[in-house]
C-alpha positions as CSV (number, residue, x, y, z in Angstrom):
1,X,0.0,0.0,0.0
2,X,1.2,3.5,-0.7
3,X,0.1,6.2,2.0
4,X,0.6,9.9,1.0
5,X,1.5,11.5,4.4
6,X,0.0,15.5,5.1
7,X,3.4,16.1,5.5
8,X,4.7,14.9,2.0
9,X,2.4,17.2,0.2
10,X,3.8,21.0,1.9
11,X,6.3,22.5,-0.6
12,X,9.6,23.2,0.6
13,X,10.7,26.5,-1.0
14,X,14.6,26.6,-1.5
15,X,16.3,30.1,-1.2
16,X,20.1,30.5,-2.0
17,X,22.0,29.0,1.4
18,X,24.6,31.4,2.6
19,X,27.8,30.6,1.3
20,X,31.3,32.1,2.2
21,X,34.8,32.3,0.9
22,X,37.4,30.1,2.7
23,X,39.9,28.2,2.3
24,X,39.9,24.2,2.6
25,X,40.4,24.0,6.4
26,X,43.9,23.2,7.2
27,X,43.2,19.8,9.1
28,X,41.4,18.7,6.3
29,X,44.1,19.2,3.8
30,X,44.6,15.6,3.0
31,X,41.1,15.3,1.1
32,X,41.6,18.6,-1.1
33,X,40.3,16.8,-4.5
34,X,40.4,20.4,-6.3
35,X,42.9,18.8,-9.0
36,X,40.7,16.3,-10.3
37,X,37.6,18.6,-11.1
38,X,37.1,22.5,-12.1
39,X,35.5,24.8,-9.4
40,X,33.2,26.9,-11.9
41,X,32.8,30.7,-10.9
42,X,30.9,31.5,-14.8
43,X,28.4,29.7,-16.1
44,X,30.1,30.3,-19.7
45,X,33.5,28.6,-17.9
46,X,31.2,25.1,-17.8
47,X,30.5,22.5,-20.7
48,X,27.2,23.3,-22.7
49,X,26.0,20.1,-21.4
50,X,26.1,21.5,-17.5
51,X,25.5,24.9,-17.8
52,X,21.7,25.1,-16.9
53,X,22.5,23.5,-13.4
54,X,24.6,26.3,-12.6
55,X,22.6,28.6,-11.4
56,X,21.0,26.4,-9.1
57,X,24.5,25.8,-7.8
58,X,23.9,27.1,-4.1
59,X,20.6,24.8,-4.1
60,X,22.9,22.1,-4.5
61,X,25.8,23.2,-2.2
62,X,25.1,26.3,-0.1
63,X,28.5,26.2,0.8
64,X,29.2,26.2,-3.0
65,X,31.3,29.4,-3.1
66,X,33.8,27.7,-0.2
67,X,35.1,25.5,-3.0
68,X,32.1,22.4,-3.5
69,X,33.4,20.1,-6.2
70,X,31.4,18.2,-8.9
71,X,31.7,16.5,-11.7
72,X,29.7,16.3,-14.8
73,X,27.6,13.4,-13.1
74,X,27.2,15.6,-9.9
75,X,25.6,18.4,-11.4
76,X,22.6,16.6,-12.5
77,X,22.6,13.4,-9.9
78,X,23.4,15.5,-6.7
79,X,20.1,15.8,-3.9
80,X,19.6,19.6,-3.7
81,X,20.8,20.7,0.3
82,X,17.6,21.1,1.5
83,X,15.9,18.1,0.4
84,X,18.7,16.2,1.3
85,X,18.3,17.7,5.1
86,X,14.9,16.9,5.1
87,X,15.7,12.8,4.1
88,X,18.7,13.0,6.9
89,X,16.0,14.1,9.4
90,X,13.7,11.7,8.5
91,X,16.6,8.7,8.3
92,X,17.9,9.7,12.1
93,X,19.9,6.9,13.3
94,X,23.2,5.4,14.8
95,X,24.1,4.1,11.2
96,X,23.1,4.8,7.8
97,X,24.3,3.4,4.4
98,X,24.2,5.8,1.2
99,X,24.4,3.3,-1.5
100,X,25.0,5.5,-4.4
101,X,27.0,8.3,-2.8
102,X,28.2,10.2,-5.8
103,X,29.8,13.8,-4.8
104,X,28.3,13.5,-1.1
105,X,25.3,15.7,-1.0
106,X,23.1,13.3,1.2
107,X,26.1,11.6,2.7
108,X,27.1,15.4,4.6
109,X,23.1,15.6,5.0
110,X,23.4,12.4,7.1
111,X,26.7,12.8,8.9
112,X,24.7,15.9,11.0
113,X,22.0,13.6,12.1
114,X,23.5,9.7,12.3
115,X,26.6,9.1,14.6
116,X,27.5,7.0,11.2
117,X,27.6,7.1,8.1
118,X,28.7,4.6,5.3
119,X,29.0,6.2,1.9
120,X,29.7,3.9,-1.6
121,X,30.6,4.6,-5.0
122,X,31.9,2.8,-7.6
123,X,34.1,6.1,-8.8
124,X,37.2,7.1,-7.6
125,X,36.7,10.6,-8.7
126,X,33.2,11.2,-7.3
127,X,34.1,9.5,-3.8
128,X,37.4,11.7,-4.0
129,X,34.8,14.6,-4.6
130,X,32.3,13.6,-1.6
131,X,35.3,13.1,0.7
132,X,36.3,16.7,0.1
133,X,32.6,18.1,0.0
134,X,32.5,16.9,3.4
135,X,35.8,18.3,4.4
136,X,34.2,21.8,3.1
137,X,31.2,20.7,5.7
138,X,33.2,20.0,8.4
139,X,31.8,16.2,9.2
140,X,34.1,14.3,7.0
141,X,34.9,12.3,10.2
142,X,31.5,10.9,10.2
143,X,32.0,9.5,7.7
144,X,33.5,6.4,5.6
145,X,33.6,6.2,2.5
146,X,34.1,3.0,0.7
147,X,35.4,2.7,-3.3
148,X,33.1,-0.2,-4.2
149,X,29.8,-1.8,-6.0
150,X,26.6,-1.7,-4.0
151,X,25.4,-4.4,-5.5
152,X,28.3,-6.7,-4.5
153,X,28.7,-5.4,-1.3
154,X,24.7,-6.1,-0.2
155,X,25.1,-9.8,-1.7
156,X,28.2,-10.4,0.9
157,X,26.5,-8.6,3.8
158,X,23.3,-10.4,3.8
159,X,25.7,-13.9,2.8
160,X,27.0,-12.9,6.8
161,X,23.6,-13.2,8.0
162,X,23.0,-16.8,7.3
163,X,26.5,-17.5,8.3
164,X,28.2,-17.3,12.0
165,X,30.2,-14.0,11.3
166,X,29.2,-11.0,13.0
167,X,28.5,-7.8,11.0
168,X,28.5,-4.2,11.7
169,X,24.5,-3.6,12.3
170,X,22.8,-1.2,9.2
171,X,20.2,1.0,10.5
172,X,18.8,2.4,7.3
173,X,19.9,2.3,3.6
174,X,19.2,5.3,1.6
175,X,19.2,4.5,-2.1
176,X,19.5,7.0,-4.5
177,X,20.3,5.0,-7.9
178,X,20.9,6.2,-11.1
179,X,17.9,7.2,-12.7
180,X,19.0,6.9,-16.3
181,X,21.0,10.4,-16.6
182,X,19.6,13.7,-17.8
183,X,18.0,11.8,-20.8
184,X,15.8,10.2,-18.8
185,X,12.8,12.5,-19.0
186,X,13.4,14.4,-22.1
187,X,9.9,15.1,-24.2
188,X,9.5,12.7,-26.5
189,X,11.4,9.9,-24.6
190,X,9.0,9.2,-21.8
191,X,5.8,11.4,-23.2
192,X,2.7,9.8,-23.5
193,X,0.2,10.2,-26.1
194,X,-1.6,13.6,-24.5
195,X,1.1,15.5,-24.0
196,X,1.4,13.7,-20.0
197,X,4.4,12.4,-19.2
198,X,4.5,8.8,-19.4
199,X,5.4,6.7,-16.1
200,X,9.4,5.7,-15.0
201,X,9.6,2.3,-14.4
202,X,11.8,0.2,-11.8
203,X,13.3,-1.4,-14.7
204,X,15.4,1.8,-15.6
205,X,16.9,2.1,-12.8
206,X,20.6,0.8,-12.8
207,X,22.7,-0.5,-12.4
208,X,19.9,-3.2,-11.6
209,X,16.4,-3.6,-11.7
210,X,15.0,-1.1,-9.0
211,X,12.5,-4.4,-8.0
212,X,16.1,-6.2,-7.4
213,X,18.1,-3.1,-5.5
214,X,15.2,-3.1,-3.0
215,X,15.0,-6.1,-2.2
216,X,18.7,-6.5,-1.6
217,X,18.8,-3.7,0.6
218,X,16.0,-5.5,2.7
219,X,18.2,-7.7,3.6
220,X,20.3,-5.4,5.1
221,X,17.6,-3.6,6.6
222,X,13.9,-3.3,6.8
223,X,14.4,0.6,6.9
224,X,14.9,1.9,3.2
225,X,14.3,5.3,2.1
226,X,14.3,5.2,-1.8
227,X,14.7,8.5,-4.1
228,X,13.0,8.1,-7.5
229,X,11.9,10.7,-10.1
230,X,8.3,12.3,-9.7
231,X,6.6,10.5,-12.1
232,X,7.6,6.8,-10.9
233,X,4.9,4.2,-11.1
234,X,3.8,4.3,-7.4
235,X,1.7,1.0,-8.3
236,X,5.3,-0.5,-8.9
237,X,6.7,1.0,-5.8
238,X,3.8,-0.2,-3.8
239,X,4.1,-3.7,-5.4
240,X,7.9,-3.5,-3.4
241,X,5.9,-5.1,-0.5
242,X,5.7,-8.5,0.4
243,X,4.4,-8.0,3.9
244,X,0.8,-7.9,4.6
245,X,-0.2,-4.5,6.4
246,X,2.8,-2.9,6.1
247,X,2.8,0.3,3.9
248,X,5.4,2.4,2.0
249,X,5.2,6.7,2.6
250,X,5.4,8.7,-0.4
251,X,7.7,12.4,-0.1
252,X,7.3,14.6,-2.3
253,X,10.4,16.5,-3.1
254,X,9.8,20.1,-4.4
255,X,12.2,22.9,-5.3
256,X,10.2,26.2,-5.4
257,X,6.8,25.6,-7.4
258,X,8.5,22.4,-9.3
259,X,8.1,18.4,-8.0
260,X,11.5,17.3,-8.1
261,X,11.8,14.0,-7.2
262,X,9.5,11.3,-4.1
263,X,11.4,9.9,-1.3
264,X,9.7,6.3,-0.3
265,X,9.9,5.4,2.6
266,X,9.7,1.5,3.9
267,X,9.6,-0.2,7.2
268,X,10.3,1.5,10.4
269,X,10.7,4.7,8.1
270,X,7.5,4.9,7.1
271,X,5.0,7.1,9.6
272,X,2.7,5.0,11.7
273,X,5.0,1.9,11.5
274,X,8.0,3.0,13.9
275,X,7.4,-0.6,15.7
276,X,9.4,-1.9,12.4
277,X,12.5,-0.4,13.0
278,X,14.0,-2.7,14.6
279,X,12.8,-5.9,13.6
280,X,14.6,-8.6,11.7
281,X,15.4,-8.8,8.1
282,X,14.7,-11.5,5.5
């Protein structure tokens, strides 16, 4: 079942953070990754490709101007600040697992309200990136970052369950997949007949099925907060569910006047259901 909570529908306007000049704080010197990307300052300085993201750049990072880093990905995969604040609020625990870390907007968003957080990538560059975007932050000792597949790292995680090794207990597992890349919801793509924009389905989410993702991840944990585009097929999302009773909370994610993205949210997560966080995993 899929439950639309009051508090999903409010719009969360986004203003322009309040960022400052600074240097890379000395102690935090180690993680400066400002070789391996530009820091862009003009618009006209950026790739065509990129260009309309920057001017949404302190939506993104509000410390932007205190030298944020991102790569080509970044720019269009990154959780704006304030949305991602409002997932680490929601996802308050001892430790959290960002699956799909990229340049470490959520990850920082986590790191003020876990004691923990576990951060993976499968790029060298982008983790590089995050690990210096939380330097900027200040809370890059919160966190650990891990160069690896998600996908490979769940399968040998929940292979500890059913042995007699002990593993490091997941609170929650925020994944936030790749949705497909900026093509995903051109006109004309993913445009029904009508003009309305068709559905996104689970199966475009890689790097596997988002049916398959899921349900790896509930193995981990029963708490999973899942960031999709706006127009995902909540039917699908709903059909996530294989236990009777239990429901799956629907976010909506706005920027301004404009739906963004949904947050789902599963198991203890969900409102109403808090007697699941703890319980055991398949």
């Amino acid at each position: 079942m899929v439950d639309y909570s009051p508090a999903s529908r409010k719009r969360r306007k986004l203003d322009d953070g309040a960022p400052y000049e600074g240097p890379l704080p000395r102690k935090y010197r180690q993680w400066d990754a400002s070789a391996l990307v530009p820091h862009y300052n003009h618009k006209g300085d950026m790739p065509p490709s990129i260009q309309k993201w920057f001017p949404r750049r302190h939506q993104l990072f509000s410390l932007y101007d205190s030298g944020c880093l991102l790569d080509e990905v970044g720019w269009f995969s990154i959780t704006p600040e304030k949305i991602a604040d409002q997932i680490a609020e929601r996802c308050r625990c001892d430790v959290v697992l960002d699956a799909f870390c990229g340049v470490g907007g959520n990850a920082i968003a986590f790191a003020r309200t876990c004691e923990r957080v576990i951060a993976i990538d499968n790029s060298p560059v982008r983790l590089a990136l995050a690990r210096h975007n939380a330097a900027v932050y200040g809370v890059v000792d919160r966190i650990e970052f891990i160069l690896g597949d998600y996908i490979s790292f769940a399968r040998s995680y929940a292979q500890l369950a059913s042995s007699s090794s002990k593993r490091r207990k997941i609170d929650v597992v925020f994944l936030s997949p790749p949705w497909g890349g900026p093509e995903y919801n051109k006109p004309g793509d993913s445009e029904a007949e009508g003009g309305e924009r068709a559905a996104y389905h689970l199966d475009a989410v890689t790097p596997v099925h988002g049916k398959e993702l899921f349900e790896l991840s509930r193995r981990i944990t029963p708490n999973v907060a899942y960031y999709l585009p706006r127009h995902v097929d909540l039917a699908e999302v709903g059909a996530l569910l294989d236990k009777e009773g239990e429901t799956v909370e629907v976010e909506e994610e706005w920027m301004g006047n404009r739906l963004t993205a949904v947050t789902c949210y599963f198991g203890g997560l969900a409102e109403g259901q808090e007697q699941l966080f703890d319980a055991e995993t398949v």
